[in-house]
Structures are given as C-alpha cells and as structure tokens.
C-alpha positions in Angstrom: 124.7 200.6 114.0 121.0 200.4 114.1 120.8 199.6 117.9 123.6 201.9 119.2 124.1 205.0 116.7 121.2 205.4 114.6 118.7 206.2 117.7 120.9 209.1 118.6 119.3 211.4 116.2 115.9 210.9 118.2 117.9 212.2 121.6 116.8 214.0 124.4 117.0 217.7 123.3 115.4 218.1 120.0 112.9 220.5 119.1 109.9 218.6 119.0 110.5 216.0 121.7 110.8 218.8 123.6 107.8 220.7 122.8 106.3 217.8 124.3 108.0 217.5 127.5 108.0 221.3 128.1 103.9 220.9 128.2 104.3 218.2 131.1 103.6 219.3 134.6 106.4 218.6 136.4 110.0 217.8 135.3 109.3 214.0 137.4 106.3 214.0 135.3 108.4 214.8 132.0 111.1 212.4 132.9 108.2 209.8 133.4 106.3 210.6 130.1 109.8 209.6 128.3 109.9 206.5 129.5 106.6 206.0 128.6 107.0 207.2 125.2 109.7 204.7 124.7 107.8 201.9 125.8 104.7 202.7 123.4 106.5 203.7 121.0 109.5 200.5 120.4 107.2 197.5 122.0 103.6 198.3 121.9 103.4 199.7 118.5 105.7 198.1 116.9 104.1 194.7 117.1 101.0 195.7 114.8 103.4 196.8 112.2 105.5 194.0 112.2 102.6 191.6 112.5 100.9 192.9 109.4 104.2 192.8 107.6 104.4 189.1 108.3 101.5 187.9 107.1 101.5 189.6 104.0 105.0 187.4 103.3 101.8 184.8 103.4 98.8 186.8 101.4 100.7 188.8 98.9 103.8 186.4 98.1 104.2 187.7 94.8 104.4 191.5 95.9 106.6 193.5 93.3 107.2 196.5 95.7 107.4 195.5 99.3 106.4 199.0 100.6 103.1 198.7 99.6 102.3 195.7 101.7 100.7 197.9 104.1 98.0 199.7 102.0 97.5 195.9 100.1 96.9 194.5 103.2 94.5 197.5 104.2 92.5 196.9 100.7 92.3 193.3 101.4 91.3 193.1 104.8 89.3 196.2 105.9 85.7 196.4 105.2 84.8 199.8 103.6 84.2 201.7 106.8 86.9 200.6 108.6 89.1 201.3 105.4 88.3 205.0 104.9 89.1 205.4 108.7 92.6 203.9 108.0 93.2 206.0 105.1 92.0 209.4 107.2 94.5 208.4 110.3 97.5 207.5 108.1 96.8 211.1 106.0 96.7 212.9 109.4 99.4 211.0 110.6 101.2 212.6 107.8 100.1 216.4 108.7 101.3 216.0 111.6 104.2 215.2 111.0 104.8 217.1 108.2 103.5 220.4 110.0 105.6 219.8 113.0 108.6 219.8 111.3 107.8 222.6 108.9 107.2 225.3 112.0 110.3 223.6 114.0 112.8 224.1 111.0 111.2 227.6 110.6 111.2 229.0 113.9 114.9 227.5 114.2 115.4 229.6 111.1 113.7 233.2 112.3 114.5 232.8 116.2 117.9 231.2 116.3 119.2 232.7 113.3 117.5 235.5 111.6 116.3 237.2 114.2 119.1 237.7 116.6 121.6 237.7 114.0 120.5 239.4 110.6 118.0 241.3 111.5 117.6 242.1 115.4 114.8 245.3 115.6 112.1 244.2 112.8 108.4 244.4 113.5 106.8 241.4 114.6 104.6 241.1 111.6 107.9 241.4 109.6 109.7 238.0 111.4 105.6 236.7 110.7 106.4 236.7 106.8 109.9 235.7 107.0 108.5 232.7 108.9 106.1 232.3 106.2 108.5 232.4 103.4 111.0 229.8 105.3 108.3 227.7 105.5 107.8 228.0 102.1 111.8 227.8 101.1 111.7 224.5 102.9 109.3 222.5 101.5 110.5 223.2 98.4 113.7 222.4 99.6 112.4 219.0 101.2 110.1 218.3 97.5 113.3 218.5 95.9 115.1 215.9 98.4 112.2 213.8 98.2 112.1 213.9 94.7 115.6 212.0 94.4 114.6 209.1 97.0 112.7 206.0 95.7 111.7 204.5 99.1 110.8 205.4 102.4 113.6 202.8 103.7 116.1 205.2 101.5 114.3 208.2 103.2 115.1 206.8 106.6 118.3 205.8 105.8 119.1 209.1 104.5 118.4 211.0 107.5 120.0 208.5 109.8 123.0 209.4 107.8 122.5 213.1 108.1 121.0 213.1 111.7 123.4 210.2 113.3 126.2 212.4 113.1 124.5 214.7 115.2 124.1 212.3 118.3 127.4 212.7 119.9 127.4 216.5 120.3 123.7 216.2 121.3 124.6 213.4 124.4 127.8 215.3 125.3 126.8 218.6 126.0 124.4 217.4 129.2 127.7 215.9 130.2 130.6 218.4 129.6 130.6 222.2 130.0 132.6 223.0 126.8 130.2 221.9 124.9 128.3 225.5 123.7 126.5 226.8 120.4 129.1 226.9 118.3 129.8 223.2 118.9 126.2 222.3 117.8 126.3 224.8 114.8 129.4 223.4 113.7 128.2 219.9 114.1 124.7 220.7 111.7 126.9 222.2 109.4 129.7 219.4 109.6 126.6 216.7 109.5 125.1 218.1 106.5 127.9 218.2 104.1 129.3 215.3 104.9 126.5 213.3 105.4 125.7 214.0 101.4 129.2 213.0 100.4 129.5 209.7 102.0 125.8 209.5 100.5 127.2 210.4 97.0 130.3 208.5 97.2 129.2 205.4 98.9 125.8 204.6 97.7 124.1 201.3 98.1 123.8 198.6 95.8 122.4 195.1 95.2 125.3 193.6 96.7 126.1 195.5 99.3 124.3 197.6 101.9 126.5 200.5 102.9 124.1 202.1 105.2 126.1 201.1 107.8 129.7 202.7 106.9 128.1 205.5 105.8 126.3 206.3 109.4 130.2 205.4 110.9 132.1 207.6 108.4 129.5 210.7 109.6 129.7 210.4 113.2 133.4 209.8 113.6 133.8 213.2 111.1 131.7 215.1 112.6 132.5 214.3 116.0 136.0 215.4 115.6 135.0 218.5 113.7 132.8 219.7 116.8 135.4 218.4 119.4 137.7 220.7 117.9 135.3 223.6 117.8 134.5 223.2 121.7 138.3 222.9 122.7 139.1 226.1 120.0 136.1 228.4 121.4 135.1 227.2 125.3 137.9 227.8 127.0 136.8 229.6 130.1 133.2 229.0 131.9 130.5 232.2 130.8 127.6 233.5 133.1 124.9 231.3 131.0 127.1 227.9 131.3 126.9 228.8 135.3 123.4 229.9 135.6 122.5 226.6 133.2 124.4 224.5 135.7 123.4 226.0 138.8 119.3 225.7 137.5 119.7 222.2 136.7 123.1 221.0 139.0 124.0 218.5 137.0 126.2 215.6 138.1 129.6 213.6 136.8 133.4 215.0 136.1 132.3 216.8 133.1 130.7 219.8 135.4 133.7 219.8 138.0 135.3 222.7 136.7 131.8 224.7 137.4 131.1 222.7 140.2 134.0 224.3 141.7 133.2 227.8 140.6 129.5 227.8 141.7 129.7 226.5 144.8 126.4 224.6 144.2 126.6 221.0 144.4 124.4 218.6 141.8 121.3 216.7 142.7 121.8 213.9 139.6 123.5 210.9 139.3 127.0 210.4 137.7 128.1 210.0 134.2 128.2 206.7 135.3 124.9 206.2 137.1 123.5 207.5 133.4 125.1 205.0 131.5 124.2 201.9 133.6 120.5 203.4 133.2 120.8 203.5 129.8 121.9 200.1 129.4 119.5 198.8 131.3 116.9 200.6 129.6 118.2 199.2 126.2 118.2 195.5 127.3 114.1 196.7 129.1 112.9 197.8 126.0 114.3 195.3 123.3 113.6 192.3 125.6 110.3 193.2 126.0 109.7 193.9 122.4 111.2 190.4 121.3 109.3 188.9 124.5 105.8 190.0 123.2 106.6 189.2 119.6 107.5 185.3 120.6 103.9 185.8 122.9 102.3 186.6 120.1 103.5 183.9 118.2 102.8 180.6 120.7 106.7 180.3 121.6 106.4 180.2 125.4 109.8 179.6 126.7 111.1 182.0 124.6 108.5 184.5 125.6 108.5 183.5 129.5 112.6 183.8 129.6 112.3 187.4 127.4 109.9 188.3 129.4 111.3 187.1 132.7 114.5 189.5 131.5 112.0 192.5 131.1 111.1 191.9 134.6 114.2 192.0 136.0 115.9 194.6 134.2 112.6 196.8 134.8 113.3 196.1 138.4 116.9 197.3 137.7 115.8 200.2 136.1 113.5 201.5 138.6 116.7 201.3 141.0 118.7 203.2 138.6 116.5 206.0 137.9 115.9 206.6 141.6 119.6 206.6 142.1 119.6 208.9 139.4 116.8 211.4 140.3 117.5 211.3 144.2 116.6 213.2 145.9 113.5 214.7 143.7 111.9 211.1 142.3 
C-alpha cells in the first residue's frame, strides 16, 4: 500500500504541483523538472532524515515520544547558531506549506465553485472577501481536524486515507476520455465521506495497524462510485474533451474514440509505453535510495549491486521517456 497506492494522492495534476510546472519554460523542461523533483525529493533528502532518526535509536534510547527525536537531536547536536537557523527553516518550512494550501483550497473554493456556480457577475473585490473568508472557514476547519490527531504519523495516515482514494480518477482521466468534472467531483465527495468512516470504524490499535485496509477499502469505493459517474454522464465526446485532446494529442486506446473524430493523430507514447516508464521509474528511484543508504553505511556489495540496478534502470528509463516524448524530447 505504501509503495503502490498511497503515492497517488501526490499525482501529476494537483494544484500545487502544478503551480510549479506551469512556471517552467517549456513543457520538456516541466517534464524534466519532475523527474527531478522525484529524485531530490525520495533519495537525496530522504537520507538526512533517516540518518538522524537512526542515531537517535543510539543517543536518545530511552525517548518516550518518538516524534520528538528530531528537535532532541537538534538540541543536542547544534551549536546555538546553527540551532536557531534550524528552528527558522523548519518554521518557514511550515508557512509554506501551510500558505500554499490555504490559497489552493480557497481559490478551488471561489473559482471552481462559487464563482461560476453561486454567484457568476460579483465585483472583483466581492470574490476578494469571499476568498478571504474561505480562507478563514478553513483553517478553522483544519484547527479542528488537527485538534483530534495525536501524531503527525496519524496526520499522514489520515490524509493518505482521504487522498488515496483519489488517485485512480486522477491517473485515469489522462488515459480515458469519459473521465470529466463530474467524475472528479464525485470522487472528492465520495473520498471524503468515506474516507472518515473507514477512519471511524476501523481505527488503529496496539495490535493491529489498519492503515492499510483502510487506504484499500477507500480506493476500491470510490473508484466504483466515480466509474459509475463517468459511464452515467460522458456518454458522447463535448467541444472541450476534443480541443483538450487535439492541444495535447494524447496517445493509447482510451483516446480512440476522439482520435477518430478529430482527425489529429497523438504525439505520446501508449498506455503501455507509460506504464513500462513508470515501472522503471519505481525500481530507479527506490534502488537508488536503498543503494545510497547501504553507501552510507560501509555495505559495499549491497551498495555496488543497488546501485549497479539504478544504473541500468536509469539507462532504461531514459529509453522509455524518449519513446514516450518522441518526437518533441
């Protein structure tokens, strides 16, 4: 679950990943910038993390909460200078974050919802407080939520369990024309509700972790809930699904149907070509994380035959991607 659902809620597509690659160049140089972000952010900073985490197993043995390893460890290890630095990144770390997500859920909110739907013909300065006040709605909304978590491991969980559920509707609508807004809708709405039931009804305990069944029992549920959305309101092709096709001539059986009725032919690889890439990207990333981490650690034929892998499937994924991305990589 961990490997192969729970990274679905960080999918191409959302809002602020794509902030990002909207402010890139080109869309080679967007494409590129992914990959890179997926490098630094699974194997280069993971390792720092980890390493710190590990050797307070050695300094703090007797550690009550283990979340608070990593501000011990700052306390015990980082002159004062250095400390206060620390402190200021992790607290701007935080803004960010916090910010990000604040102005993403409320422009969601005001231009995907309000605005066209409740109230179309408002003064700018009027959608400028209703902003203002979503903004304000939801962080009291997510104070409340945070209120009733203990841990930030619960807090991940938590939205893993909300969020996985998402991933499949989110994937599937690069690769199937049917898929439309009232598919995604359905699937937030389907995601949301029962994603707090299974969290209700199948919490945790000390002998057993049900993180697991819970992130299974939301995607299977809301999958079929959005599949039956998309097959119940896209039956025939619109002007936007052709002109969205026709702007980016996408590849695989999925687009066939408006293949046929456009006339334009696609410039990407197939559904096939994608999912050999993203294999190869998975075993890329994790065996150079594992690879560095047994570097790190003085275990050299572990690290030279992890490493060797990264190689190779690196080299495989370079001749994916420009399979992929012919004839424009």
């Amino acid at each position: 679950v961990y490997i192969f659902v729970t990274w679905w809620q960080f999918a191409p597509g959302n809002g602020y990943l794509v902030q990002r690659l909207l402010a890139t160049r080109s869309e080679n140089d967007a494409f590129l910038a992914f990959l890179w972000y997926n490098i630094c952010h699974y194997v280069l900073r993971s390792w720092p993390w980890i390493f710190v985490g590990l050797l307070s197993l050695h300094y703090l043995p007797q550690l009550d909460n283990p979340e608070s390893a990593f501000p011990e460890m700052i306390d015990l290890f980082l002159p004062v200078g250095l400390k206060g630095i620390m402190v200021a990144s992790l607290l701007a770390a935080f803004m960010s974050t916090l910010d990000t997500h604040l102005n993403w859920g409320a422009s969601y909110l005001i231009n995907d919802l309000y605005r066209p739907s409740i109230k179309p013909d408002a003064h700018d300065r009027h959608y400028v407080l209703a902003g203002r006040l979503s903004i304000l709605v939801l962080t009291c909304i997510f104070l409340l939520v945070s209120s009733q978590i203990d841990s930030i491991l619960g807090a991940y969980k938590y939205l893993s369990v909300i969020l996985g559920g998402l991933g499949t509707v989110m994937i599937a609508r690069w690769y199937w024309w049917r898929v439309n807004a009232y598919s995604e809708i359905a699937a937030l709405a389907a995601a949301f509700v029962v994603g707090n039931v299974v969290e209700l009804t199948l919490p945790s305990t000390d002998d057993a972790d049900l993180f697991g069944v819970r992130v299974l029992i939301t995607v299977v549920v809301v999958t079929i809930v959005w599949v039956v959305v998309t097959l119940l309101t896209s039956k025939t092709p619109g002007h936007q699904t052709i002109a969205f096709y026709t702007k980016l001539r996408i590849g695989g059986t999925g687009w066939k149907t408006i293949r046929e009725l456009s006339g334009v032919q696609p410039i990407t690889g197939t559904f096939k070509d994608s999912v050999i890439g993203w294999g190869v990207s998975m075993v890329f990333l994790f065996s150079s994380l594992l690879g560095l981490g047994h570097l790190i650690f003085g275990a050299w034929g572990r690290a030279s035959f992890l490493l060797a892998v990264a190689v190779g499937s690196g080299i495989m994924l370079k001749t994916s991607i420009e399979k992929i991305r012919q004839p424009r990589f």
